[in-house]
C-alpha positions in Angstrom: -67.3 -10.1 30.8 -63.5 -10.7 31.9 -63.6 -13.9 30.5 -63.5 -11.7 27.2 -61.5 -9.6 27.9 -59.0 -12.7 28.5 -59.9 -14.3 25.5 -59.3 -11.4 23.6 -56.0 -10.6 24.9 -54.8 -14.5 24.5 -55.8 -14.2 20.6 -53.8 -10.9 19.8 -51.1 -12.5 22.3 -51.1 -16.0 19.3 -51.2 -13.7 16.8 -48.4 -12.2 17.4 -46.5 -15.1 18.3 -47.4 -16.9 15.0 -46.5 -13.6 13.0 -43.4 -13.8 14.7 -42.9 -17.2 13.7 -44.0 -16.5 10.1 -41.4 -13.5 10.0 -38.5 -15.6 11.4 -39.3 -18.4 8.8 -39.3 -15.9 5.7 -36.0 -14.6 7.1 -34.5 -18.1 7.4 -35.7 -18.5 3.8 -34.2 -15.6 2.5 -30.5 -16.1 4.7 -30.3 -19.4 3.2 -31.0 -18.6 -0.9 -28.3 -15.8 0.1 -26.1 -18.7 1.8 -26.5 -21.1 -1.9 -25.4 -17.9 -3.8 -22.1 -17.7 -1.9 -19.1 -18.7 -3.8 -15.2 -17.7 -3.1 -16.5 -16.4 0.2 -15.1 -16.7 4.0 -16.3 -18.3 6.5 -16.1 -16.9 9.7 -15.9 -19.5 13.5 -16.9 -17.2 16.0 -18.7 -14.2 16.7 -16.6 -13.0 19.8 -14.2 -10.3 20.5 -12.0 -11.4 17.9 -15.0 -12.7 15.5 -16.1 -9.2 15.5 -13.1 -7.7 14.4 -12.1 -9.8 11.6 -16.0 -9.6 9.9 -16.3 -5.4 10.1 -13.1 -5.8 8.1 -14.1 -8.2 6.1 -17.2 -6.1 5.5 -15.1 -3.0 5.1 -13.5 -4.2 2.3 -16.5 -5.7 0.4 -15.6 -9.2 1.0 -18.2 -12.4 1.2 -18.3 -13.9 4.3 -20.7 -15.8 6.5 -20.3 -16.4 10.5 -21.4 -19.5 12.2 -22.1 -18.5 15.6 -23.4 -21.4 18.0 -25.2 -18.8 20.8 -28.4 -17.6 19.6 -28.3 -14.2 21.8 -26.2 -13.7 19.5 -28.8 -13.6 16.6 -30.0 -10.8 16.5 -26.5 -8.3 17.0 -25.3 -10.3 14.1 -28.8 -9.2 12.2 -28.7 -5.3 13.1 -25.6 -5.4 11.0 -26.8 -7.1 7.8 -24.1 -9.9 8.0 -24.7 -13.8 6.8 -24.8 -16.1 9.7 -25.9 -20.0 10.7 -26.3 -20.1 14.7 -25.0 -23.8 15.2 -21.4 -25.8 16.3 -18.5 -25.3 13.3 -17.6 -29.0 14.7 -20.4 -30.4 13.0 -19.8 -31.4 9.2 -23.8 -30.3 8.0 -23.0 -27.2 9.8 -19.8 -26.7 7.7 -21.9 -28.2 4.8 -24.5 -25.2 5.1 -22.2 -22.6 5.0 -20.7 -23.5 1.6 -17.3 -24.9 2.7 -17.1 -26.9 -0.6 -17.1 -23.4 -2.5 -15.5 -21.0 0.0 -12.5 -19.3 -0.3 -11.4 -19.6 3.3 -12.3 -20.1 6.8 -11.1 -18.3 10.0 -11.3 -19.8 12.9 -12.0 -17.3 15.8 -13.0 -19.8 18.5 -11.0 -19.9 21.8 -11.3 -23.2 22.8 -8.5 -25.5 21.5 -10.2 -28.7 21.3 -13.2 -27.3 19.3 -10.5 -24.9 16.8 -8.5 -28.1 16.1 -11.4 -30.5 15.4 -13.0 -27.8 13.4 -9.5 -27.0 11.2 -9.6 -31.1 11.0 -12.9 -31.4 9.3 -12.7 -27.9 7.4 -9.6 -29.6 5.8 -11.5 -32.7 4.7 -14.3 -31.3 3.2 -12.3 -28.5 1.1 -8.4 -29.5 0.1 -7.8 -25.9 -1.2 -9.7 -23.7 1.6 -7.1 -21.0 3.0 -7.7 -21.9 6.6 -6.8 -19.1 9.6 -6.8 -19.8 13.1 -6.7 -18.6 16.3 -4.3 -19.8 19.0 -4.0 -18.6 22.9 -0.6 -20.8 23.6 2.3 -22.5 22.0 0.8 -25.8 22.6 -2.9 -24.5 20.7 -0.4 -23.1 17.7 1.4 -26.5 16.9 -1.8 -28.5 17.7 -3.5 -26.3 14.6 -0.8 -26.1 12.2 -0.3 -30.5 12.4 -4.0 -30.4 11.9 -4.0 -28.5 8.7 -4.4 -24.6 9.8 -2.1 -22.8 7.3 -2.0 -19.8 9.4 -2.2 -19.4 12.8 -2.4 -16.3 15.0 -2.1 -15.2 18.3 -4.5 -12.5 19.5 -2.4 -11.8 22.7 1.1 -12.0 20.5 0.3 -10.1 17.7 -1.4 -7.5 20.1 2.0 -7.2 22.1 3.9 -6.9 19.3 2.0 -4.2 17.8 1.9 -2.3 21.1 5.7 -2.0 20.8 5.8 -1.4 18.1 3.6 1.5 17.5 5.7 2.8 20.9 9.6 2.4 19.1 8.0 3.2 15.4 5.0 5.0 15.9 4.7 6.5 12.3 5.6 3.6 10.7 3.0 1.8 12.3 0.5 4.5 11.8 1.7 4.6 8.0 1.1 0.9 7.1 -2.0 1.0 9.5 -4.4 3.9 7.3 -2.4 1.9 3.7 -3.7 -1.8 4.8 -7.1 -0.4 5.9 -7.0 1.8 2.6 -7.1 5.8 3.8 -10.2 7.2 2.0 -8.4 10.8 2.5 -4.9 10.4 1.2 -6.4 7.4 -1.2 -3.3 4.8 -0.4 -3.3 1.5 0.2 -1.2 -1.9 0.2 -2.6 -4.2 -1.8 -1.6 -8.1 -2.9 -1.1 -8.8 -7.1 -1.6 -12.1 -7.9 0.1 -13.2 -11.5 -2.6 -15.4 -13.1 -0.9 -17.7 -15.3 -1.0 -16.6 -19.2 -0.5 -13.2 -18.1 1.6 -10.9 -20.9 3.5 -10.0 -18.8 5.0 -13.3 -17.2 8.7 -12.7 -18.1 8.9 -8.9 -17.9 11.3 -7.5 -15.3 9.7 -4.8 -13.3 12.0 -2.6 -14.9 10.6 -3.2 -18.3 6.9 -3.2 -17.1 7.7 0.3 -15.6 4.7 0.3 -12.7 6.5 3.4 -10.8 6.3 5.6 -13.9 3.0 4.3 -15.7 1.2 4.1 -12.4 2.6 5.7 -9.7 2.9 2.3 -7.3 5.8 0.4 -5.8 6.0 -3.0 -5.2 7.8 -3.4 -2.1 8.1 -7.3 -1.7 6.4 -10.2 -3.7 5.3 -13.8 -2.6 6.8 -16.6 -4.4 4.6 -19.5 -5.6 7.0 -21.5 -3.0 5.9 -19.1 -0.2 9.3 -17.8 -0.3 9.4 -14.0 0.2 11.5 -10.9 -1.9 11.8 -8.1 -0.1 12.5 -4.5 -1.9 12.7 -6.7 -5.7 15.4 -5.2 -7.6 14.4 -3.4 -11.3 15.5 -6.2 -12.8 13.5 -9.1 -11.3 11.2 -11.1 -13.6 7.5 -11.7 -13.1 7.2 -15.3 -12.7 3.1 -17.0 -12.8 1.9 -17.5 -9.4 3.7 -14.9 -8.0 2.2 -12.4 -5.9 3.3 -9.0 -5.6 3.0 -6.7 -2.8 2.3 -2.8 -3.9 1.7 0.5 -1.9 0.0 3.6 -3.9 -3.3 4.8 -5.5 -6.1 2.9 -5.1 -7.6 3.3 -8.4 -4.3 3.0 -10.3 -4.0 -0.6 -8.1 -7.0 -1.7 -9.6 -5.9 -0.7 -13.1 -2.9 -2.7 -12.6 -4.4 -5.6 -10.6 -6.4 -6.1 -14.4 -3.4 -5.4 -16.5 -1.6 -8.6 -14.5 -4.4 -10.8 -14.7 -4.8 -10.1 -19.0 -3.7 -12.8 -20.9 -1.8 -13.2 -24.0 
């Protein structure tokens, strides 16, 4: 009679296994149709200490994203939070392939191994011309390497950290201030927030004193990026809004979003 007992066990033991199996297929199914919806999204190299960081923000401010994380531990942490992921190498070009480089917005590069960040910005840069690529660098060496291979940002973990520790010690409020306006404070309602000038717009030509943003909407524009990366600081009233341009504005949320759609309307 143990025999059946044995026999019994083994076949709920399969069953469960092949249920398993079945669920784990269905969820592949349904990760990748999300994956070939993407468009305009990020793509995120690394779920490690940094990794982590940069995708809650990314999901705190409702943007697209999908990791690729090559250790499957990692799987199922990545899973209890509802984020997009592929568990393979960013190295390899089908990986890149499957995570929609071709229609992706950006990619950020959160590996710390220089060899592997450099071959990845490398390929990331042949398969998309226009991706906004960010990466991560642990030495002066690992910052030059990335920026020659086609990074167009690169950032230092342990650098910026530093910094920031001094100065939220010599300029505490300051710090504080533009902390709870670039994470957007869901009390006071600010934020800082980036304007891009779509070409067409009406108000290409305007100076910022005839376009009147303080009074009809309560913001300030505190700096703006020129189509040459060049950067204005505190633009005077009379400065002319130029296509391309991106301005940089501190205030209400809603009214930003008001005025994010007045800039983009066209003639």
């Amino acid at each position: 009679m143990a025999w059946i007992g044995i026999f019994i066990a083994a076949r709920i033991t399969g069953q469960m296994v092949i249920e398993g199996e079945i669920t784990k297929i269905f969820g592949r199914k349904k990760m990748d149709k999300k994956l070939s919806a993407l468009s305009n999204h990020f793509i995120i190299c690394g779920y490690g200490r940094v990794g982590r960081v940069v995708c809650d923000e990314f999901a705190h401010h409702n943007a697209p994203f999908v990791i690729i994380e090559r250790n499957d531990n990692m799987a199922k942490e990545i899973e209890s939070k509802g984020y997009l992921y592929i568990i393979g190498d960013c190295t390899q070009d089908s990986v890149l392939t499957s995570s929609g480089i071709g229609r992706a917005k950006g990619l950020i590069n959160a590996i710390p191994d220089s060899a592997d960040a450099v071959y990845t910005v490398l390929s990331a840069r042949q398969h998309n011309s226009a991706l906004f690529i960010m990466a991560r660098a642990d030495s002066p060496s690992a910052e030059q390497m990335l920026k020659r291979a086609g990074a167009d940002r690169v950032i230092s973990p342990q650098a910026s950290a530093g910094a920031r520790m001094a100065m939220a010690a010599l300029r505490p409020n300051v710090v504080d201030f533009f902390t709870l306006a670039s994470a957007g404070d869901e009390e006071g309602g600010v934020r800082v927030e980036e304007i891009i000038v779509s070409e067409g717009s009406q108000l290409i030509g305007k100076s910022l004193k005839e376009i009147d943003i303080r009074a009809k909407f309560g913001l300030s524009v505190i700096g703006v990026r020129k189509s040459n990366d060049r950067l204005v600081f505190n633009p005077p009233a009379d400065y002319a809004v130029q296509p391309s341009d991106t301005l940089i504005m501190v205030g209400d949320i809603e009214q930003l979003a008001r005025i994010g759609e007045l800039f983009l309307r066209k003639i």
